[in-house]
Biotite code that builds the C-alpha atoms (Angstrom):
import biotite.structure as struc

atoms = struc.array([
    struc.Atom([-11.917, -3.028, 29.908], chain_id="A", res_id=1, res_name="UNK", atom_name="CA", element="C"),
    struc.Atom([-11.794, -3.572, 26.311], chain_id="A", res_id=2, res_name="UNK", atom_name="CA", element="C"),
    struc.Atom([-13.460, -0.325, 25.454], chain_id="A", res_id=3, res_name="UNK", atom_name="CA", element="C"),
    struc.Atom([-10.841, 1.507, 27.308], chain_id="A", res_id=4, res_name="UNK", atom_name="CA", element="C"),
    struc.Atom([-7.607, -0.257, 25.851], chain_id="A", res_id=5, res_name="UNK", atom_name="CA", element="C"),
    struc.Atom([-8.993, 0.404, 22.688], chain_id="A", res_id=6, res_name="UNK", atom_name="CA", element="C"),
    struc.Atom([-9.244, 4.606, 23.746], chain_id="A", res_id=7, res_name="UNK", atom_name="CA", element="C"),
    struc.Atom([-5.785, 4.342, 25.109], chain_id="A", res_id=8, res_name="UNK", atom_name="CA", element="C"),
    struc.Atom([-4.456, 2.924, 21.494], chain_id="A", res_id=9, res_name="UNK", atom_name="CA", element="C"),
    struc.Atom([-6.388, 5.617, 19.740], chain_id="A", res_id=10, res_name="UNK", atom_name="CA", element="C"),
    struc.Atom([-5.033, 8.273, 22.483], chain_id="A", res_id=11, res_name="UNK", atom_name="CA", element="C"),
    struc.Atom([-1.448, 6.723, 21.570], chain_id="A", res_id=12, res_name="UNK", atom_name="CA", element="C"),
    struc.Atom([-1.934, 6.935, 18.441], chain_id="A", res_id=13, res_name="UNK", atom_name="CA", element="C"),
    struc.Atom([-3.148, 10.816, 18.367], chain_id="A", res_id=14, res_name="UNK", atom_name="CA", element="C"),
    struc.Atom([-0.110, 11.858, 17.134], chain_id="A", res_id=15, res_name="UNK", atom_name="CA", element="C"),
    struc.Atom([2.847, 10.882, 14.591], chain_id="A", res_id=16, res_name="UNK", atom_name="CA", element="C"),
    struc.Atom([3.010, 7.221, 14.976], chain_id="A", res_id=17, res_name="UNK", atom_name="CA", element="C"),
    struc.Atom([6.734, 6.447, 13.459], chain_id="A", res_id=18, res_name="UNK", atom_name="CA", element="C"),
    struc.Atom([8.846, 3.565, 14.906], chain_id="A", res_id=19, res_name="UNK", atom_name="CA", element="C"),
    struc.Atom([7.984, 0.362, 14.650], chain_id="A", res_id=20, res_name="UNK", atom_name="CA", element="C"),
    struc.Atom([9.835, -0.293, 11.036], chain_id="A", res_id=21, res_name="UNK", atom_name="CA", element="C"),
    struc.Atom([12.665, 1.978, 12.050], chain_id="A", res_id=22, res_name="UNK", atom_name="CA", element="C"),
    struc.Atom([13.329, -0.059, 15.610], chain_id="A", res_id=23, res_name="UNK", atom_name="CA", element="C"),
    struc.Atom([13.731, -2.973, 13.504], chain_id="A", res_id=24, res_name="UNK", atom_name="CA", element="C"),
    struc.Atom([16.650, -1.297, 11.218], chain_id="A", res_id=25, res_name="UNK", atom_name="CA", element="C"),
    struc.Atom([14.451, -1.040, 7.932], chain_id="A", res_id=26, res_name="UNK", atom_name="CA", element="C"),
    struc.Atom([14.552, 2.607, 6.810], chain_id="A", res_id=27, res_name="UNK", atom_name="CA", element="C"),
    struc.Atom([13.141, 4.512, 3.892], chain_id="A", res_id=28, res_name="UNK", atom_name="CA", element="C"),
    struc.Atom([16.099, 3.345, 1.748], chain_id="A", res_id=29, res_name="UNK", atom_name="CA", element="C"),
    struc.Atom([16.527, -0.167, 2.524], chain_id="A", res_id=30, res_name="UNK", atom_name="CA", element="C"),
    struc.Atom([13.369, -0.963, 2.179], chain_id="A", res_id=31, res_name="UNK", atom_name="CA", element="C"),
    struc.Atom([13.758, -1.445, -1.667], chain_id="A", res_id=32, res_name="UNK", atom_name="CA", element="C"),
    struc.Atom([16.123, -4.508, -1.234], chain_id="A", res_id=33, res_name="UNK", atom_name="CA", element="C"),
    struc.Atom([12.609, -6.005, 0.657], chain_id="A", res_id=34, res_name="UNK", atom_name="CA", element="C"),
    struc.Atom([11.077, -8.099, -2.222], chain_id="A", res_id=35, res_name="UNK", atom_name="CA", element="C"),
    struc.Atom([6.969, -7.563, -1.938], chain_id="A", res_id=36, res_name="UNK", atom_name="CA", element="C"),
    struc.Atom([3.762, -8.204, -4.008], chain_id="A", res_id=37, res_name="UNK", atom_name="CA", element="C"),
    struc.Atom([3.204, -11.235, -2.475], chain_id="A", res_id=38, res_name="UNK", atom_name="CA", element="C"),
    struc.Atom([0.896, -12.573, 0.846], chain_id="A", res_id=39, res_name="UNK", atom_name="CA", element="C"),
    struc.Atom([3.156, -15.450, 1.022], chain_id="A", res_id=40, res_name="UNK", atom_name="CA", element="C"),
    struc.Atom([6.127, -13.807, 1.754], chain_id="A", res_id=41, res_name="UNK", atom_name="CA", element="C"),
    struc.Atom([4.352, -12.272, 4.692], chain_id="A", res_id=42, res_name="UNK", atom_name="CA", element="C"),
    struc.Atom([3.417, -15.501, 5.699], chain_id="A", res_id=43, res_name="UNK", atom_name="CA", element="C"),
    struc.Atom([7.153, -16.443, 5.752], chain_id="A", res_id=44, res_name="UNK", atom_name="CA", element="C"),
    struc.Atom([8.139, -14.109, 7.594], chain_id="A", res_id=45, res_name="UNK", atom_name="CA", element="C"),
    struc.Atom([5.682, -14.587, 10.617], chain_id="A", res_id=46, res_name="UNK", atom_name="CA", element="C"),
    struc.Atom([6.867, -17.954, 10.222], chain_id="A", res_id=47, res_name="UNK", atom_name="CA", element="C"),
    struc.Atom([10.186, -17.290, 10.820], chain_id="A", res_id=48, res_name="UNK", atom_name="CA", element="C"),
    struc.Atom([9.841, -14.451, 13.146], chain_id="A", res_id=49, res_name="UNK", atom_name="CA", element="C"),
    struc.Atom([7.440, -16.401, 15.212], chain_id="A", res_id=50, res_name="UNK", atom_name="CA", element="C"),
    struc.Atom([7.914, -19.412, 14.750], chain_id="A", res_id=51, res_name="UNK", atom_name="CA", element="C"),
    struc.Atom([4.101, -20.265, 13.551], chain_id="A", res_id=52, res_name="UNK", atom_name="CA", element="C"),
    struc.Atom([2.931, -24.065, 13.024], chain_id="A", res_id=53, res_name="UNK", atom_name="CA", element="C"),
    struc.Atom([1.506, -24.697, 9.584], chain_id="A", res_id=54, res_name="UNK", atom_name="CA", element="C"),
    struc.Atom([-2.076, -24.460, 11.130], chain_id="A", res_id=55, res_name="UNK", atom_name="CA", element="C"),
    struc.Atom([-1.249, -21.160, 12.515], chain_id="A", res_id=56, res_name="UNK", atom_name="CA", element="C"),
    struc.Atom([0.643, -20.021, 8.976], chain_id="A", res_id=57, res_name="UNK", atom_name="CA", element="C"),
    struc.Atom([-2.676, -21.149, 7.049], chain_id="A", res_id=58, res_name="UNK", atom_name="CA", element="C"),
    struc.Atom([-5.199, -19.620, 9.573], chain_id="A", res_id=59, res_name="UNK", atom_name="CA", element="C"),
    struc.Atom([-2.235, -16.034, 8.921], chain_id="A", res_id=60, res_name="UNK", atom_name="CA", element="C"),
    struc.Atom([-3.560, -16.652, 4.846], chain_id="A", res_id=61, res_name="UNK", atom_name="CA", element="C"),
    struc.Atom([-7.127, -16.689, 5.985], chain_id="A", res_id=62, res_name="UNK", atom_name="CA", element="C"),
    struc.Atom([-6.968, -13.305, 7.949], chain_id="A", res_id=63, res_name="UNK", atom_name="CA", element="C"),
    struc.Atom([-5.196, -11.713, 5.222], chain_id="A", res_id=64, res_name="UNK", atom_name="CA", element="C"),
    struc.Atom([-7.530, -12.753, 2.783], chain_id="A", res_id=65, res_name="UNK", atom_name="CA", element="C"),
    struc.Atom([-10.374, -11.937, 5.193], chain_id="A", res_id=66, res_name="UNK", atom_name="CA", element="C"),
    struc.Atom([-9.276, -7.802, 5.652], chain_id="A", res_id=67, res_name="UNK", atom_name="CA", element="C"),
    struc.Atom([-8.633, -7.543, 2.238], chain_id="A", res_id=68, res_name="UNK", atom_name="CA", element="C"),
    struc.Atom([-4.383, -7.654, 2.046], chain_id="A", res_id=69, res_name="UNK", atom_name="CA", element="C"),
    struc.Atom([-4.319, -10.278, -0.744], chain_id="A", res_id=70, res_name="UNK", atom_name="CA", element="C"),
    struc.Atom([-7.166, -8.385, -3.042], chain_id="A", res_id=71, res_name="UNK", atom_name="CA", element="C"),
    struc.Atom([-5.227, -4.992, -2.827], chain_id="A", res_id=72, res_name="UNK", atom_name="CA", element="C"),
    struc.Atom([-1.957, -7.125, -3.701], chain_id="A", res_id=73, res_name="UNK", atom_name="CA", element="C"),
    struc.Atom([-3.715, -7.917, -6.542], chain_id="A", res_id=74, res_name="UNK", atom_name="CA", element="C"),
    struc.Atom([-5.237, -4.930, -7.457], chain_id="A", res_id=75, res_name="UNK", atom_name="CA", element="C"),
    struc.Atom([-1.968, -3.023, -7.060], chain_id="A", res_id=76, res_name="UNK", atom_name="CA", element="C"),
    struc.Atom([-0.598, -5.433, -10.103], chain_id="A", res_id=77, res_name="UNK", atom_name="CA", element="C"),
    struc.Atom([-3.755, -4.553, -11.716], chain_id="A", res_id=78, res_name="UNK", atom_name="CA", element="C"),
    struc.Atom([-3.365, -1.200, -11.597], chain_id="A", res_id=79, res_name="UNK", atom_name="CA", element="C"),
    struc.Atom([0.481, -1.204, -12.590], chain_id="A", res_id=80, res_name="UNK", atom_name="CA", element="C"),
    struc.Atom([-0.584, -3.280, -15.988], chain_id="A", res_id=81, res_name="UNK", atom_name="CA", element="C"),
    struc.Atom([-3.446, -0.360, -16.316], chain_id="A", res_id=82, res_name="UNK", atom_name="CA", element="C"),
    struc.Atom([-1.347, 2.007, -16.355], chain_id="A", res_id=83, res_name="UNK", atom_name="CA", element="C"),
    struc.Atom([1.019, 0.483, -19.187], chain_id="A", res_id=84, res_name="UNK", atom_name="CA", element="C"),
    struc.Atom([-2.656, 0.068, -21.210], chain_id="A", res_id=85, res_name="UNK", atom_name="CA", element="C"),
    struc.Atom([-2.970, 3.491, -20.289], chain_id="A", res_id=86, res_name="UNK", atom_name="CA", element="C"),
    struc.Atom([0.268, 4.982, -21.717], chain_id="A", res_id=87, res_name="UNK", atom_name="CA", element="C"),
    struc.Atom([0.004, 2.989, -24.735], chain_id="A", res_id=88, res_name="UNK", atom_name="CA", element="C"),
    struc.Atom([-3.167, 5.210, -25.810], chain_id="A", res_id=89, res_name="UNK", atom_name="CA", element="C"),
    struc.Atom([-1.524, 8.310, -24.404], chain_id="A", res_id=90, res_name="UNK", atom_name="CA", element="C"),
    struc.Atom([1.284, 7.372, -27.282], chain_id="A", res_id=91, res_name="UNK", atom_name="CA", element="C"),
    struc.Atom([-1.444, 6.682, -29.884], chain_id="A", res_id=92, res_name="UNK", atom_name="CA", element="C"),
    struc.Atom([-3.352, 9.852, -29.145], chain_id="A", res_id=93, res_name="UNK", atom_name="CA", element="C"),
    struc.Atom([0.147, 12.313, -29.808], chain_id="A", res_id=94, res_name="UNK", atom_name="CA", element="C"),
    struc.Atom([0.682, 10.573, -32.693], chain_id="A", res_id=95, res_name="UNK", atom_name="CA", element="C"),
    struc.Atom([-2.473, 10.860, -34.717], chain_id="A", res_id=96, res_name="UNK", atom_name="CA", element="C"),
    struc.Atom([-3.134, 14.575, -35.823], chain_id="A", res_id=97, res_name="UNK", atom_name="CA", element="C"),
    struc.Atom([-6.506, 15.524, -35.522], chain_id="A", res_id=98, res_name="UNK", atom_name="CA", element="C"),
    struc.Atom([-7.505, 14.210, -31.937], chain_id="A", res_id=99, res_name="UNK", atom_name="CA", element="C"),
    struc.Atom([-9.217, 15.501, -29.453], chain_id="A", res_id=100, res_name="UNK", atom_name="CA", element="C"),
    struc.Atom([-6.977, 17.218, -27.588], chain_id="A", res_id=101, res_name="UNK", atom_name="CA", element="C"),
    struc.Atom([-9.482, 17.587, -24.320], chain_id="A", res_id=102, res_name="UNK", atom_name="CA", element="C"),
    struc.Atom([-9.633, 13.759, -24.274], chain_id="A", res_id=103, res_name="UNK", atom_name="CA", element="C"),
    struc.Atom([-5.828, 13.269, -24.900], chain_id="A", res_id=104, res_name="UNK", atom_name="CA", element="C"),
    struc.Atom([-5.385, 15.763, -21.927], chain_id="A", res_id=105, res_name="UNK", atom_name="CA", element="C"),
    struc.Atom([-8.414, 13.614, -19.970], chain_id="A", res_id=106, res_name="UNK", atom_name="CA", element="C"),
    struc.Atom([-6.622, 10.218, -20.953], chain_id="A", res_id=107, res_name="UNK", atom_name="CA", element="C"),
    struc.Atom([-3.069, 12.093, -19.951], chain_id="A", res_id=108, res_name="UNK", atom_name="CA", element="C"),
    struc.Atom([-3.780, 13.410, -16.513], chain_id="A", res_id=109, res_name="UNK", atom_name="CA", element="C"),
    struc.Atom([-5.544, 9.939, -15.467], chain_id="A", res_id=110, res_name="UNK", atom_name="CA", element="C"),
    struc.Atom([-2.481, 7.921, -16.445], chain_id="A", res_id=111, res_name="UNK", atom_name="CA", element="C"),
    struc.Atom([-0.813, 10.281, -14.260], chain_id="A", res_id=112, res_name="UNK", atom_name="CA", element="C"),
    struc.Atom([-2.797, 9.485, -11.090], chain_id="A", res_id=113, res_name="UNK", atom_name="CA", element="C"),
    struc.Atom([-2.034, 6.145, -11.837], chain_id="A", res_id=114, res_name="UNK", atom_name="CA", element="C"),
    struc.Atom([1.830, 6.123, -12.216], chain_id="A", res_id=115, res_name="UNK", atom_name="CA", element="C"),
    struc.Atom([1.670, 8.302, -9.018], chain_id="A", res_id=116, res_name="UNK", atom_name="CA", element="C"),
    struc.Atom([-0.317, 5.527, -7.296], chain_id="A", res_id=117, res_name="UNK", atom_name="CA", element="C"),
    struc.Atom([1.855, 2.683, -8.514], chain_id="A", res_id=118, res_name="UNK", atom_name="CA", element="C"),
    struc.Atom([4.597, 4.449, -7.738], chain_id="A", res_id=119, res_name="UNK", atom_name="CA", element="C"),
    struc.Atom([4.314, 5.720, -4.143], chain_id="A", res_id=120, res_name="UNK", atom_name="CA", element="C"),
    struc.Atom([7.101, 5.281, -1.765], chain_id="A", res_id=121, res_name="UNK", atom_name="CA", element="C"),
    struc.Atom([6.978, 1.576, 0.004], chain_id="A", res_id=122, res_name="UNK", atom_name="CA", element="C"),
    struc.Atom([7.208, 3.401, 3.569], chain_id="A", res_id=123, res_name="UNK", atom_name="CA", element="C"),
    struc.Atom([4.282, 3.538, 4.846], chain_id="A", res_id=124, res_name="UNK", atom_name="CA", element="C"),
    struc.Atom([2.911, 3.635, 8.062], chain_id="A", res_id=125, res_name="UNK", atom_name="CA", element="C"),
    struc.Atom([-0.525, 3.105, 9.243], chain_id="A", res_id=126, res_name="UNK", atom_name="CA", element="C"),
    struc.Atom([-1.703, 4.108, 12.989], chain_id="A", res_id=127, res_name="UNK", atom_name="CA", element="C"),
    struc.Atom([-2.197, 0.910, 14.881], chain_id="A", res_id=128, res_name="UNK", atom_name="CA", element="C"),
    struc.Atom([-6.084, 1.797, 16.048], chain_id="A", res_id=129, res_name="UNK", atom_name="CA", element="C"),
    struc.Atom([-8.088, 1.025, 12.808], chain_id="A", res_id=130, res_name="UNK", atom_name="CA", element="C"),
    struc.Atom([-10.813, 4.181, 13.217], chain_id="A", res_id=131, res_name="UNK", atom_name="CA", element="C"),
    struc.Atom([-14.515, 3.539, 11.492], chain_id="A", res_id=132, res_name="UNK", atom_name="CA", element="C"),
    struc.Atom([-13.563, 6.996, 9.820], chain_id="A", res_id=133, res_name="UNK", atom_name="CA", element="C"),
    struc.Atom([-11.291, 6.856, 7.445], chain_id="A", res_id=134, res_name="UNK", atom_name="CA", element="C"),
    struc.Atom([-10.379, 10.443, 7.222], chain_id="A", res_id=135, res_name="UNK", atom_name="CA", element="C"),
    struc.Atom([-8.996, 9.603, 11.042], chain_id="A", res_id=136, res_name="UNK", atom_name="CA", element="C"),
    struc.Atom([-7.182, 6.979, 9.666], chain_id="A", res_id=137, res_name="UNK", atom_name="CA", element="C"),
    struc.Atom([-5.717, 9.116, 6.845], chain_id="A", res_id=138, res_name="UNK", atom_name="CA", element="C"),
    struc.Atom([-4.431, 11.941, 9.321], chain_id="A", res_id=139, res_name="UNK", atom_name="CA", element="C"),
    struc.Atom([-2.209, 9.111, 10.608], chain_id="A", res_id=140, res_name="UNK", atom_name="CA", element="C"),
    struc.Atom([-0.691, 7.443, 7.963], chain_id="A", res_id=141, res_name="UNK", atom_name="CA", element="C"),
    struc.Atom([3.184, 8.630, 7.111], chain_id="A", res_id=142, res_name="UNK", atom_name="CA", element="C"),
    struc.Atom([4.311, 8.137, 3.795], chain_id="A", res_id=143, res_name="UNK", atom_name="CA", element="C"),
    struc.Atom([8.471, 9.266, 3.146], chain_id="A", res_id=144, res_name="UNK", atom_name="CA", element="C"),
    struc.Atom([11.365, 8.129, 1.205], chain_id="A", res_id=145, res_name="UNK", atom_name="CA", element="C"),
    struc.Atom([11.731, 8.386, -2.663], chain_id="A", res_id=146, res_name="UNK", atom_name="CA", element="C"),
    struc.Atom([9.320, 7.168, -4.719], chain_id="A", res_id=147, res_name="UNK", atom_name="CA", element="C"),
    struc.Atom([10.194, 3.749, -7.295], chain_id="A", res_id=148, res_name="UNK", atom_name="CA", element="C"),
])
């Protein structure tokens, strides 16, 4: 029975999977007043929203710590500080004469894909079946709204 709610999610899920942040009034721009960065503050909210015990709030820490949440948390902040190291060369490398310009345009472009990274919209969706494939996973993930 399992196997096949599991199918029916993925069939669901085939297709654009929008809605379940707009039903609840958050859109693409309002979701910059939403402060972030932190697994606490989900924790907080499920608290609120569901009105969890402290057991049940601790056990929430756990399982976001367990599929990985609080690491990519931190490695976002990682990244961000990264890419500050990062321009900090790039600045260094126009102003001495006599670089290498193939590594200042190697050091340039990867500070690039970094700022993009840390700088992707907040809105995004993932499907709600998590597929072994990530590729499938990719094809349903929706990213909009302006970047930071």
């Amino acid at each position: 029975m399992e196997e096949k709610q599991n199918l029916t999610d993925q069939e669901s899920n085939s297709g654009r999977v929008a809605g379940y942040a707009e039903n609840a009034g958050l859109n693409e721009n309002t979701i910059w007043g939403m402060r972030q960065n932190h697994p606490e503050l989900v924790v907080q909210d499920c608290k609120t929203e569901f009105g969890l015990t402290e057991a049940q709030c601790e056990r929430l820490r756990q399982i976001l710590m367990e599929r990985g949440v609080n690491k990519w948390l931190l490695a976002r902040l990682k990244f961000i500080d990264l890419k500050h190291e990062l321009k900090d060369i790039v600045k260094k490398l126009n102003v001495k004469n006599g670089h290498d310009k193939e590594l200042r345009m190697t050091v340039l472009k990867t500070y690039e894909r970094l700022q993009n990274i840390c700088k992707m919209p907040r809105w995004v969706e993932w499907g709600k079946y998590p597929h072994k494939n990530m590729k499938n996973n990719e094809k349903e993930i929706i990213v909009k709204g302006r970047s930071c």
